[in-house]
C-alpha positions as CSV (number, residue, x, y, z in Angstrom):
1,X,-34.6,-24.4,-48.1
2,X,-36.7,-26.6,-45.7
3,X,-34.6,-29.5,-44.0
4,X,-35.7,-32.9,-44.7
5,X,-36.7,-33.6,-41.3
6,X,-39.4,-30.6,-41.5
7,X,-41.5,-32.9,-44.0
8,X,-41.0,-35.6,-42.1
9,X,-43.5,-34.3,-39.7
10,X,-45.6,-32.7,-42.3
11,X,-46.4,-36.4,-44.4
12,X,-45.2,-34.4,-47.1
13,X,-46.5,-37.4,-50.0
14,X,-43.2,-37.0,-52.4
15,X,-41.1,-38.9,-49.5
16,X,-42.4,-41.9,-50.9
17,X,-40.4,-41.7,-53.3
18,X,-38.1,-42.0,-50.8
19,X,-39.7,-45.8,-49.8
20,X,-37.3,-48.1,-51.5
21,X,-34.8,-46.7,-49.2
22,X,-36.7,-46.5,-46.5
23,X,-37.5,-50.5,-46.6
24,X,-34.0,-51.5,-46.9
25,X,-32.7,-49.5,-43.9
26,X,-35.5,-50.6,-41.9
27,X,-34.5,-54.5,-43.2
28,X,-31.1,-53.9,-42.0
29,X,-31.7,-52.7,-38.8
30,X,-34.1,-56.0,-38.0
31,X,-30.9,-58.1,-39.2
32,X,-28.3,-56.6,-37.4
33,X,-30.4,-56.7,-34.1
34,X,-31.4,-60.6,-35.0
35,X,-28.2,-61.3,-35.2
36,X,-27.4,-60.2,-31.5
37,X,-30.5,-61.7,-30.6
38,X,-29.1,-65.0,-31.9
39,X,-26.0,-64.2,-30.3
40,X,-24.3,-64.0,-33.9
41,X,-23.0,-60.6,-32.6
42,X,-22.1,-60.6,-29.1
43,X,-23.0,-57.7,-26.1
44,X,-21.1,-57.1,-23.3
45,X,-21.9,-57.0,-20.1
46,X,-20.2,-54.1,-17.7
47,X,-20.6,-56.0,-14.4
48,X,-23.6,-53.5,-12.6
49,X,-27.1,-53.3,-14.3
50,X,-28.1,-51.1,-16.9
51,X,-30.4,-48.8,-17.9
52,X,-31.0,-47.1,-21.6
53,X,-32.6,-44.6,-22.0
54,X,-33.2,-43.9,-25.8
55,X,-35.7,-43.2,-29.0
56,X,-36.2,-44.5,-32.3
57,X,-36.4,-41.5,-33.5
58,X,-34.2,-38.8,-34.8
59,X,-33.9,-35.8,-32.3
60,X,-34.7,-34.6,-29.5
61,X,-37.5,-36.1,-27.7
62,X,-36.6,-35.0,-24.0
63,X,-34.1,-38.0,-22.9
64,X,-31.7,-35.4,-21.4
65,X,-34.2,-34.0,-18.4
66,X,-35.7,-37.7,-17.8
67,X,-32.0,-38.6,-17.4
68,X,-31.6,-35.9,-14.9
69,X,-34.6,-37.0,-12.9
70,X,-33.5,-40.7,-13.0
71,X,-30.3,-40.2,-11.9
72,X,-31.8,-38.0,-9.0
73,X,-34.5,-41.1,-8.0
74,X,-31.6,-43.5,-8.0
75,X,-29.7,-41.7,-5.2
76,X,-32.9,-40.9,-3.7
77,X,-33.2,-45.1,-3.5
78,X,-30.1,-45.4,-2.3
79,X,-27.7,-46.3,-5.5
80,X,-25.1,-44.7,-7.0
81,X,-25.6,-44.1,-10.2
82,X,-22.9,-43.0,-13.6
83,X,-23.8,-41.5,-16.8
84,X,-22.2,-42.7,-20.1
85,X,-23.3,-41.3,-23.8
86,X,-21.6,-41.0,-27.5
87,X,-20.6,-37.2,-26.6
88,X,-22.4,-36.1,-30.0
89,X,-21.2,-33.5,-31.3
90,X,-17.6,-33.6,-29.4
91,X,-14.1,-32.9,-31.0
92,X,-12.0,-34.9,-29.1
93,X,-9.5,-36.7,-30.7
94,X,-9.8,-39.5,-28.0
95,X,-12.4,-41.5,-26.6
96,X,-13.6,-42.2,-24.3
97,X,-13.3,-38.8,-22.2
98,X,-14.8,-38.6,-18.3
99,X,-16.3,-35.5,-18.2
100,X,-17.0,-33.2,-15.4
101,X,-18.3,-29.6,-15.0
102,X,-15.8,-27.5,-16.2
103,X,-14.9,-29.9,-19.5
104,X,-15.2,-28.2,-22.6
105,X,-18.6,-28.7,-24.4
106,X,-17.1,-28.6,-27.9
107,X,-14.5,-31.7,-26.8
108,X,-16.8,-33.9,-25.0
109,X,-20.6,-32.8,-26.4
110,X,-23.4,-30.6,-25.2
111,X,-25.7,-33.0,-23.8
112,X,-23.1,-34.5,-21.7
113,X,-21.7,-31.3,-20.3
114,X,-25.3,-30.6,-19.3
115,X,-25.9,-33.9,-17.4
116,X,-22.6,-33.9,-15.3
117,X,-23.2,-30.4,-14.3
118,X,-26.8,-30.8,-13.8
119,X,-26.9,-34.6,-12.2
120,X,-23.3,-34.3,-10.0
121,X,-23.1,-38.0,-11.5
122,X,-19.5,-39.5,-12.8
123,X,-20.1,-39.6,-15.9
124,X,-17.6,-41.2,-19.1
125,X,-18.2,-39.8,-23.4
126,X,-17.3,-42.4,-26.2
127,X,-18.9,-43.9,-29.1
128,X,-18.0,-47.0,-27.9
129,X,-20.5,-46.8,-25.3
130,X,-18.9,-50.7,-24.0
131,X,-15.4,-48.6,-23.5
132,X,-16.9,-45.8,-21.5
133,X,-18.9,-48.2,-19.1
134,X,-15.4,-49.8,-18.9
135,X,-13.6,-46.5,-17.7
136,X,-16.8,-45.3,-15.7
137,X,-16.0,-48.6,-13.7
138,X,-12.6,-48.0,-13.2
139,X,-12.7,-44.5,-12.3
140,X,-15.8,-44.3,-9.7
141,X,-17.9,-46.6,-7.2
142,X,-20.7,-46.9,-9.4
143,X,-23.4,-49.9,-8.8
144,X,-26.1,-48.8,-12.1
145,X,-25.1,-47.0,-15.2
146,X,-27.3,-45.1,-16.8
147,X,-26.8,-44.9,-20.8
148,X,-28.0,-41.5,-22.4
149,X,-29.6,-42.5,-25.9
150,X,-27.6,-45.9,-27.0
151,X,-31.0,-48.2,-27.9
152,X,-29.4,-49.0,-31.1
153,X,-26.0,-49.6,-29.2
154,X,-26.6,-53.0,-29.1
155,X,-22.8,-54.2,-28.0
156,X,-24.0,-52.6,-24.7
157,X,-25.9,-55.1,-22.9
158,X,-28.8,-53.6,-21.0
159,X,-31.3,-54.6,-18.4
160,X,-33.8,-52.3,-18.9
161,X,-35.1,-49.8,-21.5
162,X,-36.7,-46.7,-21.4
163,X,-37.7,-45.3,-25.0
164,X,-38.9,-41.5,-25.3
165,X,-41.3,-39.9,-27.6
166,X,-42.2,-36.2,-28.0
167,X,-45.7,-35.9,-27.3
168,X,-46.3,-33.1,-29.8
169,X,-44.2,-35.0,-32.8
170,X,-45.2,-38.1,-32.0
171,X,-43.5,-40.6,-35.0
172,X,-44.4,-38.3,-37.5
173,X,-45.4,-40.2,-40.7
174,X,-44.4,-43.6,-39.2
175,X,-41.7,-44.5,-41.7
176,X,-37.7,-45.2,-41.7
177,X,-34.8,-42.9,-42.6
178,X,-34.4,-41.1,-44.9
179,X,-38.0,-41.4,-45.4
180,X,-39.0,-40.9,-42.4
181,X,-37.4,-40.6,-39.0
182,X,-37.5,-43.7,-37.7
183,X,-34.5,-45.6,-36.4
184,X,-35.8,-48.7,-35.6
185,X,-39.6,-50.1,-36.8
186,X,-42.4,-48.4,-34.9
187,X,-43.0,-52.2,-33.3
188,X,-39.5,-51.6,-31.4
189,X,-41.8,-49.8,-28.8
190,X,-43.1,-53.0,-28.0
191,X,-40.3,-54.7,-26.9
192,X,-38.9,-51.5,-24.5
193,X,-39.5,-51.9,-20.3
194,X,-41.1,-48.4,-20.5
195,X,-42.3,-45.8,-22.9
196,X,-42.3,-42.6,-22.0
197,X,-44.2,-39.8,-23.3
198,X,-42.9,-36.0,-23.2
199,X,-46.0,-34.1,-22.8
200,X,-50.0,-36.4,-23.4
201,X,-49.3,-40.4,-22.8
202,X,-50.9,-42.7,-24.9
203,X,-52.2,-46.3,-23.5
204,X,-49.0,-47.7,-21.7
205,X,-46.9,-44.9,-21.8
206,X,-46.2,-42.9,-18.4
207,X,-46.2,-39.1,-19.5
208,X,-43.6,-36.9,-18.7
209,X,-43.9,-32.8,-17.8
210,X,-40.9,-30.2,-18.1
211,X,-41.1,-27.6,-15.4
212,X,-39.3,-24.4,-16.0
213,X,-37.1,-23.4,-13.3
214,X,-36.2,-19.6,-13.5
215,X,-34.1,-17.9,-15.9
216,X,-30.5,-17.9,-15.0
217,X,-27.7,-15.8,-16.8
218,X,-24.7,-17.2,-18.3
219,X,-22.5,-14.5,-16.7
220,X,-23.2,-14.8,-12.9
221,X,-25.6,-16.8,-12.5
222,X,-28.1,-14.4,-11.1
223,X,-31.9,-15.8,-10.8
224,X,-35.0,-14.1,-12.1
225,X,-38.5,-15.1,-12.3
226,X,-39.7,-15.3,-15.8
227,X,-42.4,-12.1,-15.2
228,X,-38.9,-10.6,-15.1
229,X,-38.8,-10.9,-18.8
230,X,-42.5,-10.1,-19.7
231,X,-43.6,-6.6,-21.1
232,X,-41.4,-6.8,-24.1
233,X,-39.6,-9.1,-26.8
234,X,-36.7,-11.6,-26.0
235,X,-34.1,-13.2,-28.4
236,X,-35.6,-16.9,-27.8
237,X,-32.1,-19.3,-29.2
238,X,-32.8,-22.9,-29.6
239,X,-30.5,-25.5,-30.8
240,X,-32.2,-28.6,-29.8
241,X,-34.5,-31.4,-32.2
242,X,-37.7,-29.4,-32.0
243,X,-37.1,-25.9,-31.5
244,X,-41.1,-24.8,-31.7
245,X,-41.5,-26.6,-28.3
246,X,-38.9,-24.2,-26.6
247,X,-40.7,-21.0,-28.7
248,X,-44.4,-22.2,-27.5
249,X,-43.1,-23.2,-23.5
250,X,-41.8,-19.3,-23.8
251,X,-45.3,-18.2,-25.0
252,X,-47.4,-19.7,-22.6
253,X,-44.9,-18.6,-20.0
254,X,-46.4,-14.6,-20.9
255,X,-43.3,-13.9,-23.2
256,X,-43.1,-12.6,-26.7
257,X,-40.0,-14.4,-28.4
258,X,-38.5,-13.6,-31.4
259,X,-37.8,-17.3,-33.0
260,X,-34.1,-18.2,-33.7
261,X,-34.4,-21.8,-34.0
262,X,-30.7,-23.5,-34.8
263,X,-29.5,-27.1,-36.0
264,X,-30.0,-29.6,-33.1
265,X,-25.8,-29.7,-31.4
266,X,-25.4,-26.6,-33.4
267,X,-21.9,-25.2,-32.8
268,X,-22.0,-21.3,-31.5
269,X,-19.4,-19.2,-32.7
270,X,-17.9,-16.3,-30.6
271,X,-20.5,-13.0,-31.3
272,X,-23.6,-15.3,-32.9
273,X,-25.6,-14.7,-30.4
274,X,-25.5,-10.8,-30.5
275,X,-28.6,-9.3,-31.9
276,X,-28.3,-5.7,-32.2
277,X,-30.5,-4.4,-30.0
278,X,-31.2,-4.5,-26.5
279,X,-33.6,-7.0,-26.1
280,X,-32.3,-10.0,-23.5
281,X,-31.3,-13.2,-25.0
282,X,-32.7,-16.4,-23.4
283,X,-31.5,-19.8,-24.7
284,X,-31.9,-23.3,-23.6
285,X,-29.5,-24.6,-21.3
286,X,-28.5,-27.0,-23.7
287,X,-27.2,-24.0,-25.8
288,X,-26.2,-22.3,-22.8
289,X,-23.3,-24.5,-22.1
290,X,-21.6,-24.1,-25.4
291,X,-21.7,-20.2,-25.1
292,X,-20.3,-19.3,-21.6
293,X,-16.6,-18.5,-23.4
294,X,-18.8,-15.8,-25.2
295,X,-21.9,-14.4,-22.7
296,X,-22.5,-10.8,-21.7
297,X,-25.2,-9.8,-19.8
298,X,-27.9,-10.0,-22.3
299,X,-27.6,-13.8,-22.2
300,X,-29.9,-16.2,-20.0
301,X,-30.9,-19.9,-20.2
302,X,-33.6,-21.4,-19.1
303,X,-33.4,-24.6,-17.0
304,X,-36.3,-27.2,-17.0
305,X,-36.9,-30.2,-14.9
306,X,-38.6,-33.3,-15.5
307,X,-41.9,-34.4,-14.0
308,X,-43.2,-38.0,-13.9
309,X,-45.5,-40.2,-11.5
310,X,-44.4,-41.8,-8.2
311,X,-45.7,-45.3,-9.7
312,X,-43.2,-44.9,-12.4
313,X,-40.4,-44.4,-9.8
314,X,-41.7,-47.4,-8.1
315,X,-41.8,-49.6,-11.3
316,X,-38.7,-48.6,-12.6
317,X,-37.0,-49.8,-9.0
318,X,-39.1,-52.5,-8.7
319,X,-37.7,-53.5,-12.1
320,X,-33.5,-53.0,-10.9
321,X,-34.5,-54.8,-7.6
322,X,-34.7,-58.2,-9.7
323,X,-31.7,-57.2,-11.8
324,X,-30.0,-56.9,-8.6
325,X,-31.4,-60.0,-7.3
């Protein structure tokens, strides 16, 4: 049975049905952020500026690599930068939780694991994302915080937003949940610092390229190119929002994957990953950090980096310098 989401993206015409629905969350949402807007709800401000980055839609759209490559231009300019999320997906039965390489994906979340491994940032989990830029604070010299997803976090006050869209999925039908996958109205776009497109940009938006790095295994972290992996089939795993855009990035790399897309955060048990035969197994690295406990040496991931235009960089700073000012 198809998940909802599926003909969300297909304009499948019964989820009108689902309208009704759809016009009362979308009412909702426009109150609830009024009524910070009017002060009627009240943000908080952590003390250092703040950037979101975030969607309005729901799934993956590529926040995590963009994150990466902010946190990486931020040094580069000279600040020092912490991460704070939600920690989707994480067990703990405490929040919020600083997390550093070795945490434990399945206590603190995927995503996060990823970024403090990946960035080398401080970086605090919680759901309240105003208590986690508390203990980031406390805990580190940080002068920015970056907020991984959050838009609709509106406690959090912020100084500057970044929304993401996947180039390929776009909005899909343009509508709210459930009947669409909308978070927030479509005209939220309009009042973000920056829209940013993973894959073709539209007017205003500043695209955004993943570059594959090479495939790395989970055991020992050896290094291959992908022509490595070419001349015969590979176990392609992918528990992100849009699996196909993993499966077609490994196609037009020269490789012939056999699709095994998973639920976006999708726990891995111990042996899931274990096809019988003798095929290699290549995941995302994502995926990759929730099944290092269970690897053997059939099982790679494959990093990817972000890719965006110098004038963005220079925008975006341009944009903190007056914060800071």
């Amino acid at each position: 049975m198809k998940r909802i989401d599926e003909y969300w993206y297909r304009n499948s015409l019964w989820l009108w049905l689902l309208w009704p629905l759809s016009l009362l969350f979308c009412v909702l949402v426009l109150v609830r952020r009024q009524l910070y807007r009017l002060g009627l709800l009240r943000s908080e401000r952590p003390g250092v500026p703040v950037i979101v980055v975030g969607n309005i839609t729901v799934g993956g759209s590529g926040k995590t690599p963009l994150v990466l490559w902010l946190a990486d231009l931020l040094r580069q300019r000279g600040y020092r930068p912490g991460l704070i999320s939600r920690g989707y997906g994480g067990q703990s039965m405490t929040w919020p939780q600083s997390v550093s390489a070795d945490s434990d994906a399945h206590k603190v979340g995927d995503e996060a694991l990823l970024l403090a491994r990946r960035s080398g940032c401080p970086m605090v989990v919680g759901p309240d994302r105003v208590a986690a830029a508390r203990q980031l604070l406390a805990e580190h010299d940080v002068n920015v915080i970056l907020s991984d997803d959050g838009m609709q976090h509106y406690r959090l006050a912020r100084d500057i937003e970044i929304a993401v869209i996947d180039g390929e999925r776009r909005l899909a039908n343009g509508l709210c949940l459930p009947a669409g996958p909308l978070r927030e109205p479509r005209a939220r776009l309009m009042s973000v610092d920056f829209v940013v497109t993973n894959g073709p940009a539209g007017k205003g938006e500043w695209a955004m390229q993943l570059d594959a790095g090479e495939i790395t295994s989970l055991t020992d972290s050896e290094r291959r190119p992908v022509t490595a992996f070419s001349g015969g089939p590979v176990h392609a795993v992918a528990g992100i929002g849009n699996p196909g855009r993993f499966f077609n990035m490994l196609r037009a790399m020269g490789l012939d994957p056999i699709e095994h897309p998973f639920p976006d955060h999708h726990p891995y048990r111990e042996g899931e990953l274990d096809f019988n035969d003798a095929a290699p197994v290549l995941m995302t690295e994502k995926d990759a950090v929730k099944y290092f406990a269970y690897a053997g040496n059939r099982h790679w991931y494959l990093p990817v980096n972000a890719r965006l235009s110098e004038e963005f960089g220079d925008r975006l700073c341009a944009a903190l310098e007056k914060v800071d000012g």
